[in-house]
Steps between C-alpha positions, in 0.01 A plus 500: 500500500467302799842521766490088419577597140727787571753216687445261252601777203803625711633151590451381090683823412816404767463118403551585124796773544652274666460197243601697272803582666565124592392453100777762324809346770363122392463594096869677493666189652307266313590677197899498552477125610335429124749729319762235690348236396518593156810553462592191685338357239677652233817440701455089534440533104751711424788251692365209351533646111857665598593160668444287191605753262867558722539119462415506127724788445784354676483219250502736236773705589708157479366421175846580312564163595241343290659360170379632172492205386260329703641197607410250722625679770305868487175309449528327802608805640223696374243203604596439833464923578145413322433239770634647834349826423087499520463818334652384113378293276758547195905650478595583163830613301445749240795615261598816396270518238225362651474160436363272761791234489373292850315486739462287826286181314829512254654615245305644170555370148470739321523837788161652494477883437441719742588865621867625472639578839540879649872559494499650822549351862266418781212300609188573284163374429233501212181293439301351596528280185371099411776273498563289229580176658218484764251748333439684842529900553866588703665784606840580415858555666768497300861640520737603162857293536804656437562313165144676382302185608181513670385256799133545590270294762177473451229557835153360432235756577339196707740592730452831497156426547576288820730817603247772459217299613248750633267240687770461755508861594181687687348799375728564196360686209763379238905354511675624195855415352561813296779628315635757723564788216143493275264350775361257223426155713676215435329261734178591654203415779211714516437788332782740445412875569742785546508806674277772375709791369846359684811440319644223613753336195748432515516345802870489687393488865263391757123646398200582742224633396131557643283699298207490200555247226426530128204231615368696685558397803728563824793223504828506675811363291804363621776453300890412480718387187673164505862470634619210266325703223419859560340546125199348688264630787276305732162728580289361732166707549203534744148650500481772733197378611641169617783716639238678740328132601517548875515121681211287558654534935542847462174551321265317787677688745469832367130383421383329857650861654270697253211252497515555903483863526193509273248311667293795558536620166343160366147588660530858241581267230291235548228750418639626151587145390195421549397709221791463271337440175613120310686580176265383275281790678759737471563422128169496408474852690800647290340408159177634561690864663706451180816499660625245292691685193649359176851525373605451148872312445569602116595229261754699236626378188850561487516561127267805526496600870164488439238388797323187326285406860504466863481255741231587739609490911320665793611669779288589838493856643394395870425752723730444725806275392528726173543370149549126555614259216332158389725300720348637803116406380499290231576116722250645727243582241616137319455283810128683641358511150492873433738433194168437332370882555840695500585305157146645336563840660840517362353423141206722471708793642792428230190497229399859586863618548627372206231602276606779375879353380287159333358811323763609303688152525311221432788220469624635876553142732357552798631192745292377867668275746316195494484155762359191495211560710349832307522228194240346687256743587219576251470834601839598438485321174221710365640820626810380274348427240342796471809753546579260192281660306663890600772381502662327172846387643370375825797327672482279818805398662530158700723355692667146412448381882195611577295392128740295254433222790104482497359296214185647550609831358551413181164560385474825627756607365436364130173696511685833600690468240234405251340881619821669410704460856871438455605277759861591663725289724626754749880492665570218277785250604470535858227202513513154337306549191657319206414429098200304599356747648598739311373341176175320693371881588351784296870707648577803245690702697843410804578805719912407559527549877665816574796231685595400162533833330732572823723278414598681180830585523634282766676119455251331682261159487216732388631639213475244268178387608338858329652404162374167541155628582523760206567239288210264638243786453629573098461130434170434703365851318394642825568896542753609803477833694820558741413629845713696750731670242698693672787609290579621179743202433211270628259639221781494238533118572173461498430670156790292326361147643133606280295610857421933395183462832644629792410553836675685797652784675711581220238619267214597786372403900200431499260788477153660608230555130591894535888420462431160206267760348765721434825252404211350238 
């Protein structure tokens, strides 16, 4: 090593302590400056649902004034409130036993029926529920009178919408209205996630919280319960990643002192990129050194616990970066064309792995991840076709996006089909696919996105939507497997709604043929 090189080595080594000096000091103030403005946000949210609910609570607290009766003068009463105050759409005057007698459109002939009031005091909520006169889903306030008479008001969840409006926040993973003693969300943007092992219900107090969430991921919550109503708890929440985003300013600074004090390095480098491999090269190079590896993801059926088949994933041993998952290879390999020879790889290994469990279990599904383009290649095709023939409950899995929208496909998929290939729509619901596709291809099988089975449990827009698609699949005659069970109560649901196919952590991770070799 030349003295040229020695320099250039010593003044890269200073350089980069000292960027990464300049890095840490820029990352920890950039970091408290997001946690700020997260709770700012939760702050400016917070004020404007405690503003309108003080105002609407006020009214209520004077509600002893409202006559029984109804007359003339309460419903103006109760209609002008309705006008001057953005956030309600209805007032309403329930009796002691919980008849509906007005409201603020006017008086009911006969009362309508409707919950009897808590005998107890205070400001509480319930809902959200679809009111009768405009047919739109509200919230609920309401307040028990001294005579045992109820006065409720009635918030659209359009305004709650407006309120919790995630767009007009940055860098927020979810806004949640939850009640402050169960967690369970009564208003929601994003995707609610808690804290991974952390008890946090009830909530009584400010929360903060960075840590791992039961996503998966690293978020930082913010949290504070309501003045005007402390039942309820705003949570405001963050990636961590986002959290550690260090300024676009910042960022060229840091980088024009780093990029400066390795000009000499460059002339080393220049000489190894030079040689850097492109990645269909280096995928190519890891199926022939076999350092591509199946793992198995067990389909059970609940009734039995028995494994019934696998869905078929691969995973990359590199050399270097360790095991790696799809997501780091699988665009690459999509976008250069290598799909092609990783897909046939990925099948012929799976026939001489699994040949020994097709052995002894002939009726054992055995699913590939299909897309559009391998539908198009002949040479895929006949390798299919072929594992067909080893395989009797050959299962490819397709995407709504990527296939349901090419015409072209159709074909190719009624001739799979016609050789024994079961056709399955995987993460169903999160695309557009509707009955006419549904009905216009050979589909036997919808995977229920793993988002959907998540839901189970919790009062949100989602939950529904799985009984609906239950339903659809009983009446269309097409078969359902659940993924990304995850609980116990999850597969219980599951198994009561008709699905008994699961998939997901609750049951089994995915697994190398040693390990699927010995749950089978």
């Amino acid at each position: 090593m030349t003295n040229r090189i020695k320099n250039i080595s010593v003044a890269w080594l200073i350089s980069s302590l000292l960027f990464g000096s300049l890095a840490i000091f820029v990352y920890v103030q950039q970091k408290e400056a997001a946690k700020q403005s997260v709770q700012a946000a939760s702050e400016l949210i917070r004020q404007e649902l405690d503003s309108q609910l003080h105002n609407i609570d006020v009214f209520l607290k004077h509600a002893e004034r409202l006559d029984e009766t109804c007359d003339a003068h309460t419903i103006s009463l109760m209609r002008e409130q309705v006008f001057v105050n953005p956030a309600l759409s209805e007032i309403g005057i329930v009796d002691e036993y919980g008849r509906l007698l007005c409201n603020s459109f006017g008086r009911l002939t006969p009362p309508v029926q409707t919950t009897e009031p808590i005998k107890q005091p205070g400001l509480r909520y319930h809902g959200p529920i679809i009111t009768d006169f405009l047919q739109v889903p509200a919230f609920v306030l309401a307040r028990t009178r001294n005579d045992g008479f109820e006065v409720n008001a009635l918030l659209p969840t359009s305004w709650l919408s407006d309120t919790l409006d995630i767009t007009r926040h940055k860098n927020l993973a979810f806004i949640a209205l939850l009640d402050g003693k169960s967690g369970v969300p009564i208003f929601l943007r994003g995707k609610y996630t808690l804290p991974l092992g952390e008890t946090i219900f009830p909530m009584t107090d400010v929360l903060e919280f960075e840590g791992h969430f039961d996503d998966g991921t690293q978020k930082y919550i913010f949290a504070r319960p309501l003045a005007a109503l402390p039942q309820l708890t705003i949570m405001v929440a963050s990636d961590a990643k986002r959290l550690s985003a260090i300024q676009p300013v910042w960022l060229l600074a840091l980088l024009l002192l780093y990029c400066g004090s390795l000009v000499g390095l460059t002339m080393l480098l220049n000489h190894y990129d030079s040689r850097v491999l492109s990645s269909r090269a280096l995928l190519l190079g890891a199926i022939s050194k076999q350092e591509l590896f199946n793992v198995y993801q067990p389909l059970v059926d609940a009734t039995t616990r028995e494994v019934v088949g696998v869905e078929v994933l691969i995973r990359w041993q590199h050399p270097v970066e360790g095991e790696l998952s799809p997501a780091y290879f699988i665009p690459e390999a999509e976008r250069d064309g290598s799909i092609l020879d990783l897909s046939i790889y990925q099948i012929e290994r799976a026939l001489t792995e699994l040949r020994a469990i097709l052995k002894s279990k002939p009726n054992f599904k055995v699913s590939f991840n299909v897309n559009g383009y391998l539908l198009t290649c002949a040479d895929y095709l006949e390798v299919l076709h072929k594992a067909s023939q080893a395989i009797p409950k050959l299962t490819i899995e397709l995407t709504e996006r990527d296939v349901l929208s090419q015409a072209q496909i159709h074909s190719v998929l009624q001739s799979l089909v016609n050789s024994g290939v079961e056709i399955a729509i995987d993460d169903f619901g999160t695309g557009y696919s509707g009955l006419h596709y549904l009905q216009s291809f050979p589909i036997d099988l919808l995977k229920i996105d793993q988002t959907f089975v998540a839901s189970i449990g919790m009062d949100n827009l989602q939950s529904p939507v799985l009984n609906a698609m239950i339903e659809m699949a009983a009446k269309l005659n097409k078969k359902l497997i659940a993924e990304g069970v995850e609980t116990a109560h999850q597969a219980e649901y599951l198994s009561r709604q008709g699905v008994c196919v699961h998939q997901g952590w609750y049951y089994y991770k995915a697994m190398p043929i040693q390990k699927l070799k010995e749950v089978c």
